[in-house]
N, C-alpha and C positions, 0 to 999 in steps of 0.2 A: 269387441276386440278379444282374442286370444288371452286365454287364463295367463299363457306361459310368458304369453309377451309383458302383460301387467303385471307379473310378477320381477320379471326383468328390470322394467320401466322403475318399480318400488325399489329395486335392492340397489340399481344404482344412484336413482335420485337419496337413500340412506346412504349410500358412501358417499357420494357428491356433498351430502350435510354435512356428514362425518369430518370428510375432509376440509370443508370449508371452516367448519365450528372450530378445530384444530389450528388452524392457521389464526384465526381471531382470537382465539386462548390462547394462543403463544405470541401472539401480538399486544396483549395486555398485561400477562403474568413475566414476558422476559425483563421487562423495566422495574421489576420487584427481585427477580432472584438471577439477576446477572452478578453481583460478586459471589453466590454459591456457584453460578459454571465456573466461574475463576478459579473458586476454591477447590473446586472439583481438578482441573485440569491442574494447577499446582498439585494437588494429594497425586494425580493419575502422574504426571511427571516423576516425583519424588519417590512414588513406590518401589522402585527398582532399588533404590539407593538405601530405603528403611527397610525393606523384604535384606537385605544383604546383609546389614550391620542387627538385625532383630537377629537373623536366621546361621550365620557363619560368628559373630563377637557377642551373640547369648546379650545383647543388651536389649533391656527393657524397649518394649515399643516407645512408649511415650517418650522414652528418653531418643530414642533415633529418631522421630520424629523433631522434636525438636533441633536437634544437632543439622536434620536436615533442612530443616524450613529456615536453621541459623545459616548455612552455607551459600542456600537459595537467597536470602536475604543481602545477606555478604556481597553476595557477586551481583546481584539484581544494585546495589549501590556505589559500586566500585566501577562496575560500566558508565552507572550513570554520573559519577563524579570525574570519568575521566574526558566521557563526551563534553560534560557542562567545563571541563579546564580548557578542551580542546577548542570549543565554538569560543570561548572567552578571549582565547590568546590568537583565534583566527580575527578576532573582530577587531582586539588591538592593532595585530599587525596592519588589517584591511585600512584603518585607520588613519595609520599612520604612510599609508603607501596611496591613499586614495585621491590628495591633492597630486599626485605623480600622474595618475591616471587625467586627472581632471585637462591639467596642463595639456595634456597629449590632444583629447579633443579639441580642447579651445585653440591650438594651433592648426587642428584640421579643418576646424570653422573657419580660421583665419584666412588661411592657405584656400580654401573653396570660396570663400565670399570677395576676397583677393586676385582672383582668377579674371582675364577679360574677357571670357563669355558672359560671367553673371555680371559684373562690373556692368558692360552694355544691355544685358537685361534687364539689372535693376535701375539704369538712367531709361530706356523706353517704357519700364511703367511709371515711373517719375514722371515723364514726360505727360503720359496718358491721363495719368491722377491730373498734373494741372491745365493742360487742357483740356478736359471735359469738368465741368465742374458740375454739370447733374448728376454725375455716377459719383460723387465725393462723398456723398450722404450714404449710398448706398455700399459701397466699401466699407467707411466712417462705422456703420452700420455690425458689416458683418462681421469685421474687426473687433469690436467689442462684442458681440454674441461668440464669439471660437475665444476671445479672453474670459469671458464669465464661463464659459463652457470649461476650458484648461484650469482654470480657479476654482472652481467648482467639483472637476474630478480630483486635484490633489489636495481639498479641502474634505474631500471622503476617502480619500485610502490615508491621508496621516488620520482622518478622527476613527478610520478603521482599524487601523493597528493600534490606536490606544485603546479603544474599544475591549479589541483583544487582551492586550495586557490587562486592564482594569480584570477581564471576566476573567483573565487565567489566574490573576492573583486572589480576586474573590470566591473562587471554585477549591484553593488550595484547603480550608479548613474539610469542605465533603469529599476532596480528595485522600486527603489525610484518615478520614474515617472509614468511609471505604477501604483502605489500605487495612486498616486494622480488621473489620469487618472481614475482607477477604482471611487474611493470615490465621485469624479465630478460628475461621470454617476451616479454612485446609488442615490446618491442626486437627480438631476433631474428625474431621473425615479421615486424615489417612489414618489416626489412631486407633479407630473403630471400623476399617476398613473391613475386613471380612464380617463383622456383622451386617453394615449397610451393605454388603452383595447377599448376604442370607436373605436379609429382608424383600431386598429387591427380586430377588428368585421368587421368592412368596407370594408376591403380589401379580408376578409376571404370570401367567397362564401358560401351562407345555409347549403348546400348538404355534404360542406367539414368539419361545423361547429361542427358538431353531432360525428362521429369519434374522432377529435381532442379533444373534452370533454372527452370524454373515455377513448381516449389515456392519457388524463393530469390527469385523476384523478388516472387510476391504478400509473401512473409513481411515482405519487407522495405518493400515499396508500403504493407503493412495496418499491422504493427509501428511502423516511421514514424507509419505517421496517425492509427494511435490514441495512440500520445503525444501527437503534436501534437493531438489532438482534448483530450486533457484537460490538456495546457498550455494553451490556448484555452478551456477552459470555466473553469479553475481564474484566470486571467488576468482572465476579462470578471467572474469572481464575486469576487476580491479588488477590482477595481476600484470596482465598483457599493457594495461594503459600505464602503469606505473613503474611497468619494464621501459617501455616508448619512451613516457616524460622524461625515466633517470637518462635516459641515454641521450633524448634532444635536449638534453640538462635546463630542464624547466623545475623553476622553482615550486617549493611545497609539493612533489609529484605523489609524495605518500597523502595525505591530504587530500590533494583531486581526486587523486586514483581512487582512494577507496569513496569520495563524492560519487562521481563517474557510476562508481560499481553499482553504489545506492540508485542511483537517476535508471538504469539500467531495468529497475520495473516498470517502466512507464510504457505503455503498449504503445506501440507506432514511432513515437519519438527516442526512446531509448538514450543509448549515448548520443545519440544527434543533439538531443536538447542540448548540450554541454559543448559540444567538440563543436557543431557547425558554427554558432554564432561566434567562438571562437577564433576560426580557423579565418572566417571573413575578418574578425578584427584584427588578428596579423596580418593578413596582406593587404588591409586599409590604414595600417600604421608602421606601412616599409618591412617588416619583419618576416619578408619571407621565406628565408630558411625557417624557422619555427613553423610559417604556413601552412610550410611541404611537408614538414617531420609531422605534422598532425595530421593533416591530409593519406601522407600514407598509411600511420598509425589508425586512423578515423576507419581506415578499407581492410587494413590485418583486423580491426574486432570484426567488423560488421561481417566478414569473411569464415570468420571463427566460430560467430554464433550462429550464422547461417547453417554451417558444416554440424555442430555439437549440440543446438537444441533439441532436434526433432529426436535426436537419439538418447541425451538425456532422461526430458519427460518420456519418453514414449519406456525406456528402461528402469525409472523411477517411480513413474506414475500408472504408466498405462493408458495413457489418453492420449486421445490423436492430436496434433499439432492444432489442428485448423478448427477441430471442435476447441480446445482450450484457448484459440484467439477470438472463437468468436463469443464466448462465455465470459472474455474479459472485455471485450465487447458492450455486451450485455449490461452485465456489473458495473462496468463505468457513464454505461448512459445512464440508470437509474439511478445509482448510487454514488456517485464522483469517482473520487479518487480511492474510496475504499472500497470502491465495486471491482479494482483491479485485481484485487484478493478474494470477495464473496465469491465474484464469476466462477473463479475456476474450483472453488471450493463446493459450491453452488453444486456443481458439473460431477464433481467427484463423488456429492451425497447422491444425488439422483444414478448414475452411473452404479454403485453399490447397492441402490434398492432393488434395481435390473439386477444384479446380477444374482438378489437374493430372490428373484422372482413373486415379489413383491405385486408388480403389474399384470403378471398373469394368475396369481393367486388370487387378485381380486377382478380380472376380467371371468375371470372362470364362476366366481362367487356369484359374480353379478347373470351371467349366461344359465347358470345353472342350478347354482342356489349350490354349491358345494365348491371346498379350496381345487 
């Protein structure tokens, strides 16, 4: 075989390691220094805020730093004290509105088993159970395997959701230290921020330095915009649904609406998940003005977002619509429900390696033994 080809054959099968060994070290070392990325993206967040009050009010770093991490903290608790008031006082209300609900179907039971199609339905299989009395066992039979079966699955999702509970209350003390764990770090990181980028320069190599700029600034151009792209789709679809609701004067509409907006990442089902099942139990319990008002509301979003996402992302982010579905896509078959966010985050790192020509730095390396 060709020198030059065996030389090829070696330098890729050495990146193909390279890369492989890389993914296996970040696959063992993340679950050890995941609260310093934390810490890292809190110091990277805050620096704007400490850079300002260090650099314009002559105040001490370590002192702006704290002030910042006290503000961060502040607001990081105030959210969450007013979600935990907000789900608390939803649940009362659900609560106490839920026998209302309950009523409604058990009259719809009534009303449908009351009916004389099923009325004569259910005396011909009456009929059928007592005159056949061989098939009585086998009925007998499967009747009891579909009740052990219905017994059986609501004897696993209540022992699931205590499950849950028990683990989330038993998790709360390593939650809690982590939390501190995290705060420590970000503290010293942003404090000694401009040393930890001296260092980091130091270590980095010239050659590798130029790339890694490229790579951090798309990351951070695309990552940026694609938040902002779906705090801005999520913004204009709570808004539009909670315009609808005040106006079909449905109750709690602020409450749905920003529900709705949330449901709203969910690829494929979207506000459907919410509005269709909906919109069928209004005009399954007479309520069809409300129906209608949802039904048209349900076609001004789906209209809207049709119209404003492609332009959105594509102004935001810079990625193509149909690549970023199908990267959530992706994300969500491997990953669940949190692959809906990896996907397209996923999409965006690879997408700025290209662009830092990264793939062709090393198809070239590998072709030719030079960048």
């Amino acid at each position: 075989m060709d020198a030059a080809v065996l030389m090829r054959i070696w330098r890729g099968s050495w990146v193909t390691f390279l890369l492989i060994a890389g993914f296996i070290g970040s696959y063992l070392i993340l679950p050890l220094i995941y609260p310093f990325l934390f810490a890292w993206l809190i110091a990277l967040m805050l620096n704007p805020l400490v850079n300002g009050m260090t650099d314009k009010l002559r105040i001490p770093r370590w002192l702006s730093v704290t002030l910042a991490l006290t503000v961060f903290i502040a607001g990081m608790l105030t959210v969450a004290a007013a979600v935990v008031t907000r789900i608390i006082k939803e649940i009362i209300t659900l609560s106490q509105t839920i026998q209302k609900y309950l009523e409604v179907w058990r009259s719809i039971f009534i009303n449908l088993v009351d009916n004389e199609e099923v009325q004569s339905f259910i005396r011909t299989i009456n009929s059928l159970y007592v005159d056949n009395p061989n098939i009585q066992d086998t009925i007998n039979s499967n009747i009891k395997k579909t009740t052990e079966t219905v017994t059986d699955t609501i004897t696993y999702l209540v022992s699931s959701i205590l499950n849950g509970i028990v683990l989330f209350l038993s998790s709360l003390p390593n939650i809690a230290t982590i939390s501190v764990v995290v705060l420590l770090a970000a503290f010293f990181i942003s404090k000694d921020w401009k040393r930890w980028l001296i260092i980091a320069s130091d270590l980095i190599p010239e050659r590798v330095r130029k790339p890694i700029r490229t790579i951090w600034s798309d990351l951070k151009k695309a990552l940026f915009g694609y938040l902002r792209a779906q705090f801005i789709l999520i913004t204009i679809t709570a808004v539009v649904v909670i315009t609808g609701l005040l106006i079909i004067q449905v109750e709690y509409a602020v409450t749905i609406g920003l529900l709705i907006g949330f449901v709203d990442l969910l690829p494929y089902l979207g506000v459907g998940a919410v509005m269709v099942p909906w919109i069928a139990y209004c005009f399954l319990t007479g309520s069809a003005s409300t129906g209608v008002g949802l039904s048209i509301l349900y076609g001004i979003v789906l209209v809207a977002r049709q119209i404003i996402e492609p332009k959105v992302l594509a102004s935001s982010v810079g990625l193509d619509p149909l690549a970023t579905l199908i990267a959530m896509f992706i994300g969500l078959k491997m990953f669940g429900v949190l692959g809906i966010i990896i996907g397209p985050v996923s999409l965006v790192f690879i997408s700025a390696i290209y662009r830092a020509h990264v793939f062709r730095d090393l198809r070239n390396y590998i072709m030719t033994g030079r960048r």
